[in-house]
N, C-alpha and C positions, 0 to 999 in steps of 0.2 A: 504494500500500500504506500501512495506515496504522502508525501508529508502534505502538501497541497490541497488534497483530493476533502472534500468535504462533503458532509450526510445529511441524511433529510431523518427525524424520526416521526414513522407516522403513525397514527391512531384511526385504526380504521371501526367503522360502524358495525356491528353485530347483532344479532335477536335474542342473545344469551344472557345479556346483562343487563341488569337496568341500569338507566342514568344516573340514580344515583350513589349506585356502586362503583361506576366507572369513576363517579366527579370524587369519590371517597378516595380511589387507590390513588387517582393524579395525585389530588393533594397530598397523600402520603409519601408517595414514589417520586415525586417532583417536588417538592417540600412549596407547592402553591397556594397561593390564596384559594379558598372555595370559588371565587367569584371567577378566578381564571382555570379553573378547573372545570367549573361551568361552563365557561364561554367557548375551551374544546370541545366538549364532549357534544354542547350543540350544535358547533360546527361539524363535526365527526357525522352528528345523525344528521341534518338536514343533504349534506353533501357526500355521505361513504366514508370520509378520510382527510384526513386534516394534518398538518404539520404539527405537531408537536416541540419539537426544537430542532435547530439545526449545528453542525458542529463536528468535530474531530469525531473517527469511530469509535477509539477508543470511551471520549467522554459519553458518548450518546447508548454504546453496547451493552453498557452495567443497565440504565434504565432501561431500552428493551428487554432486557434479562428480566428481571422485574416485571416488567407488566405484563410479560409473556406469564412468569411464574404463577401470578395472579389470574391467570385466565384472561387479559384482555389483550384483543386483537392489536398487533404493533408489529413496526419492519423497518429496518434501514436501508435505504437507499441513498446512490448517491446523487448529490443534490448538482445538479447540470444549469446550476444558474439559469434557471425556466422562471 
């Protein structure tokens, strides 16, 4: 990987969870406000999938780990300055 190269982390929409289990683990797994935990997770449902953060893999790999662990829908990609 190169040192460069930058990721997208995303939260995608699901039928498994409710909202406000999703808005629970952000805040816990992202150490966020409710409010901006909120405001993914609405994004996430009205649209499929939503950025979450962007950043080095490393930084971004631990919280996918996490939300994966947790059951909720997440992926990195990299981020192609779209």
């Amino acid at each position: 990987m190169a040192k460069n190269i930058k990721y997208r982390l995303y939260l995608y929409n699901d039928n498994i969870n409710s909202f406000n289990r999703v808005v629970r683990i952000l805040t816990e797994t992202l150490d966020w406000t409710v409010y901006q935990s909120e405001q993914c997770a609405l994004m996430a449902h009205e649209n499929k999938k939503t950025v979450l953060k962007r950043g080095k893999y490393t930084e971004l790999a631990k919280y996918c780990k996490q939300l994966k662990k947790a059951g909720i829908a997440a992926a990195l990609q990299v981020d192609e300055g779209i």
